[in-house]
C-alpha positions in Angstrom: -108.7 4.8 -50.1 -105.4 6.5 -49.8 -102.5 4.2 -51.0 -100.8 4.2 -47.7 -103.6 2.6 -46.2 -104.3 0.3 -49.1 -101.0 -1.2 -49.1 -101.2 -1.6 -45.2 -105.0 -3.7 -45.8 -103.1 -5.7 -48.6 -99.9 -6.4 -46.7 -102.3 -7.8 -44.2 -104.1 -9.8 -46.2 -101.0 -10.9 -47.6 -99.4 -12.2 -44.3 -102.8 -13.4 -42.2 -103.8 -15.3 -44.8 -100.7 -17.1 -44.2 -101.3 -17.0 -40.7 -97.9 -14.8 -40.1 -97.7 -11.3 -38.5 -99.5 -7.8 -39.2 -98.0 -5.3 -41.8 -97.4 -1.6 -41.6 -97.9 -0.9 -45.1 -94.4 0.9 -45.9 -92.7 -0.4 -49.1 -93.5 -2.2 -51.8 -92.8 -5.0 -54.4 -92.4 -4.5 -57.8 -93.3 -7.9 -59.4 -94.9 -11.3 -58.2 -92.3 -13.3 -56.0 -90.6 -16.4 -57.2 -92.6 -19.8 -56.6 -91.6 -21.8 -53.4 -90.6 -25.6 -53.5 -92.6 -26.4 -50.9 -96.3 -24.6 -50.2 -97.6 -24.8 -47.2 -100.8 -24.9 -48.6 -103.0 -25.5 -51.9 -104.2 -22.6 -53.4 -105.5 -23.7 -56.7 -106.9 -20.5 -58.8 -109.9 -21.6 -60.0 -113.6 -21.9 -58.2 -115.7 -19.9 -55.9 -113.2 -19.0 -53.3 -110.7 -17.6 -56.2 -113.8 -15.7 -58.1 -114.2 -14.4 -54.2 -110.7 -13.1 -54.0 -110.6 -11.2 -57.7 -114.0 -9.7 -56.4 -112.4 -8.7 -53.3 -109.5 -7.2 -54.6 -111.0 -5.4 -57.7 -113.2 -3.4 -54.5 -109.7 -2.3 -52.6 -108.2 -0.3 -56.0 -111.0 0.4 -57.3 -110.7 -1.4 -60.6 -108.0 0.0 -61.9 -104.2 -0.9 -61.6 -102.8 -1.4 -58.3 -102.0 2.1 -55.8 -102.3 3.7 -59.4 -99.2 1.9 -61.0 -98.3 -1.7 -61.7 -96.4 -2.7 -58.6 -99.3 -4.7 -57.2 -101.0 -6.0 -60.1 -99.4 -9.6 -60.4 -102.0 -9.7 -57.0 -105.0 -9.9 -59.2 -104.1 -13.0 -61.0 -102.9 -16.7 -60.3 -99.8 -16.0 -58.9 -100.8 -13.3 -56.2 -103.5 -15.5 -55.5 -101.0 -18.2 -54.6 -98.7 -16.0 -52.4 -101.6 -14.6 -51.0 -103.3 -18.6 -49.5 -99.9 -19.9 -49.1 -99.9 -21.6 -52.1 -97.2 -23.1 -55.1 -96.2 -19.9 -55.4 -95.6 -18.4 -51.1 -92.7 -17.3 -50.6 -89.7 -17.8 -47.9 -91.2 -16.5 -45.1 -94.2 -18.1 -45.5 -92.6 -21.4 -45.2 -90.7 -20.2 -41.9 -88.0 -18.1 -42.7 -88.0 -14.4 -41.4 -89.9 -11.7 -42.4 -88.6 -8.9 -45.0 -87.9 -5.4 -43.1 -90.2 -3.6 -44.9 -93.3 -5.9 -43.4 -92.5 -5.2 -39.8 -94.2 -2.9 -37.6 -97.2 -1.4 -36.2 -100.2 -1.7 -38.0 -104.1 -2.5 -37.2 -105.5 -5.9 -35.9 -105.0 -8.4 -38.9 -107.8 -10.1 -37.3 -110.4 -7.5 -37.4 -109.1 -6.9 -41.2 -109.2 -10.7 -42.7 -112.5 -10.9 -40.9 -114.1 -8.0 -42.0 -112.8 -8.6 -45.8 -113.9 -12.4 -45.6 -117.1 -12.2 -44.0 -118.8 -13.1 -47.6 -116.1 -15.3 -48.5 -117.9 -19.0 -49.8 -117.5 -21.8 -48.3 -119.1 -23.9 -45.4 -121.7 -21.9 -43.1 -123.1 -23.3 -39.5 -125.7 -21.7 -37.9 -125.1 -20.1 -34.5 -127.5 -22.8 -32.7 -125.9 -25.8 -34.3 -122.2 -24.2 -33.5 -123.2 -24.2 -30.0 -124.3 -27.7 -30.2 -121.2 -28.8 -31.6 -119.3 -27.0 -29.3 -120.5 -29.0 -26.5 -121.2 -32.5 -28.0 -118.2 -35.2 -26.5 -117.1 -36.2 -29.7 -117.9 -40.3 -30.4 -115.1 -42.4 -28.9 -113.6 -39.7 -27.2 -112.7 -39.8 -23.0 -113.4 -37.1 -21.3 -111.4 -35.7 -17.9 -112.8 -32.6 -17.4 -110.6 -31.9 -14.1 -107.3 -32.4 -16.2 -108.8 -30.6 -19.2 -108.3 -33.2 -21.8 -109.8 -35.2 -24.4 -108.2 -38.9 -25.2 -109.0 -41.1 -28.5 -107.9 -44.3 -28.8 -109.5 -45.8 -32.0 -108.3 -45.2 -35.7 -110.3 -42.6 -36.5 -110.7 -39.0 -34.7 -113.7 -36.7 -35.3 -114.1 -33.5 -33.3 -115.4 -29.9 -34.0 -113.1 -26.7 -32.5 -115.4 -23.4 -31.9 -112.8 -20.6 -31.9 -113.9 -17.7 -29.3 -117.1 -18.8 -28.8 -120.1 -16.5 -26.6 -120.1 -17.6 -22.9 -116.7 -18.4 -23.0 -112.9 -16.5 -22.7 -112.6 -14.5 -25.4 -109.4 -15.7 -27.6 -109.7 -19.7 -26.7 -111.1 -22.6 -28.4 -114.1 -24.7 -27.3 -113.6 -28.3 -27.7 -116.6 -30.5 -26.2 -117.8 -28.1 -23.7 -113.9 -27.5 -22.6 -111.7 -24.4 -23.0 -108.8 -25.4 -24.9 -108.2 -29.0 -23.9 -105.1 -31.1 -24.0 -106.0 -33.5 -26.9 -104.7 -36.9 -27.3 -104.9 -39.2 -30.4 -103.0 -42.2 -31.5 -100.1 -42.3 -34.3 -101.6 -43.2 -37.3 -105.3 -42.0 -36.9 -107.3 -40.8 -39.2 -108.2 -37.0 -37.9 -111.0 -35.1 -38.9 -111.0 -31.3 -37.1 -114.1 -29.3 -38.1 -113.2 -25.4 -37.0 -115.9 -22.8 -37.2 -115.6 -19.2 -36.3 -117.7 -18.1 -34.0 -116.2 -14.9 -32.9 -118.5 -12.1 -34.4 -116.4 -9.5 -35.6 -112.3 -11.3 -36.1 -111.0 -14.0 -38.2 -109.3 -17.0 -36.7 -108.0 -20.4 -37.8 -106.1 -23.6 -36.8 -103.1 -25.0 -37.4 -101.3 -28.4 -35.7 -98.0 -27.2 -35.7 -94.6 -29.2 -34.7 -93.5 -27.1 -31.7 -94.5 -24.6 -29.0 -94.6 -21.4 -30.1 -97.1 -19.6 -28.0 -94.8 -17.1 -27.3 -94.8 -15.8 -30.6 -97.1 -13.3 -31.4 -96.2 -14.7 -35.2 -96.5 -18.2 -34.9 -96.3 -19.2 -38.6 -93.1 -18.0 -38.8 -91.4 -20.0 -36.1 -93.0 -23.4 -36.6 -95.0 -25.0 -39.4 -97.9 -27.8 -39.5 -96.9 -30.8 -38.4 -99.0 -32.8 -41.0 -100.2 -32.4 -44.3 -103.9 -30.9 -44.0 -103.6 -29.7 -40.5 -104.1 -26.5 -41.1 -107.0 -24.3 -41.8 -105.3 -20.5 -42.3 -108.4 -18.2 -41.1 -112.1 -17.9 -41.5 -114.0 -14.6 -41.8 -116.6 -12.8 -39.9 -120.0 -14.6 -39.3 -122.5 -13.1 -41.0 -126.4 -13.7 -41.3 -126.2 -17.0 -43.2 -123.7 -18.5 -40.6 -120.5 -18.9 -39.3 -118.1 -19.7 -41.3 -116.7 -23.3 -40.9 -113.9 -25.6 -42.9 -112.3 -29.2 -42.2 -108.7 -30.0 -41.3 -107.9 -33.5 -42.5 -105.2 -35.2 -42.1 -103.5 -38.7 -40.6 -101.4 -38.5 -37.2 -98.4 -40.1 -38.5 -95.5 -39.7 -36.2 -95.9 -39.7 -32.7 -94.7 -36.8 -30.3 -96.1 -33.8 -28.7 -97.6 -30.7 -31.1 -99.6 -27.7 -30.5 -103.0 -26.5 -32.2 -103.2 -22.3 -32.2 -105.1 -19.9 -34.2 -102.5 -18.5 -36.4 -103.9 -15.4 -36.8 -101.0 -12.9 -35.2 -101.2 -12.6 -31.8 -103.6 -14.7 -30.9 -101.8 -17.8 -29.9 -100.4 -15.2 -27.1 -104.1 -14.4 -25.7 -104.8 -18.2 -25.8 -106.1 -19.7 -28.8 -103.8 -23.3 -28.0 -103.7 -26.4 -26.5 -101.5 -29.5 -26.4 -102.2 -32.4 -29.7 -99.9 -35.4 -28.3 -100.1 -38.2 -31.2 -99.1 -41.7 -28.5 -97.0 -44.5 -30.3 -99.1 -46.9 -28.0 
């Protein structure tokens, strides 16, 4: 793989993973970034996912040391793999701030990319007939009004599963008990439990609560942040024949006021992957 193109599929990585913005691959960085005081999410180095990750980047250089050098190979160990999930050590712009100059620019779909490169990630798998299911169940102590496209809960505890860009449906939405992305309501202080499984066959996506609108953005992460601890679930990768990938958000709906879900991957906020998530005081 030439290097140009190498640093362009790790830039992406680097900035979908975080849910940010796609990366031309021009410039570089010569040693791991400094650790942020506040993550936006854990990234602990240790387990399947992180054994998944040195795999994964060992394939993209071949081995050896990073585009030939050793400007890149802080990525290989605990550190990169912080900065790449968001984790202790993410820097800045991860956290909101703006992007650095060199990451901006024109580059191919970060979705197709972090799909295609985490199609054999581990993790949770869901077969295609039991997604559908799930897709279309009315989640228990939920209120349906399918003319106002929105889902109400009024009890303490909130369990729903989110199919992102299902088959039979718009492409770029979220299916949420048979609707296309519903306005959902829940009440401060519940307990919320958001199963998301990708179900799009060949492009990552995720979901985030964040604390404002920001569909506009075609880099959503970088305007706005989750509004909870645990809302967010960054991307999952390609289906592949043992199931789509799926993960949990959990987290409690502390302070009332009106948020946004998206799929964080760049762009796709824009096409429609979002919905309203009001948290009611009453």
């Amino acid at each position: 793989m030439k290097s140009t193109r190498l640093a362009a599929v790790i830039g992406t990585i680097a900035i979908t993973a975080a849910g940010l913005a796609a990366l031309a691959g021009c410039g570089t960085i010569s040693k791991a970034p400094a650790a942020a005081a506040t993550p936006v999410a854990a990234a602990t180095p240790g387990g399947s996912a992180y054994a998944y990750y040195q795999t994964m980047m060992k394939g993209l250089y071949g081995g050896g040391t990073m585009m030939g050098g050793g400007s890149y190979s802080w990525m290989m160990g605990a550190t990169g793999y912080q900065w790449m999930m968001g984790g202790a050590a993410a820097p800045a712009w991860m956290r909101g701030s703006a992007l650095p100059g060199f990451m901006m620019g024109a580059s191919s779909d970060p979705g197709q990319v972090m799909g295609s490169l985490f199609a054999n990630a581990p993790g949770s798998r869901v077969s295609a007939v039991r997604a559908a299911q799930l897709g279309s169940q009315v989640p228990a102590g939920a209120t349906l009004d399918r003319a106002a496209n929105r889902i109400t809960f009024t009890g303490a505890t909130v369990r729903l599963t989110v199919l992102a860009s299902p088959a039979g449906g718009p492409d770029e939405t979220f299916r949420i008990a048979g609707l296309t992305d519903p306005a959902i309501a829940v009440p401060a202080g519940a307990q919320v439990s958001i199963e998301v499984i990708n179900a799009d066959p060949d492009t990552a996506h995720g979901l985030v609560i964040t604390v404002g609108g920001v569909t506009s953005s075609s880099m959503p992460m970088v305007t706005a942040r989750p509004a909870f601890p645990g809302s967010a679930v960054w991307f999952l990768g390609n289906p592949t024949t043992t199931g789509m990938h799926a993960a949990t958000l959990s987290f409690t709906a502390t302070k009332a006021g009106s948020y946004r879900y998206l799929c964080p991957v760049p762009g796709h906020a824009q096409e429609g992957m979002t919905g309203a998530f009001t948290v009611s005081s009453t």
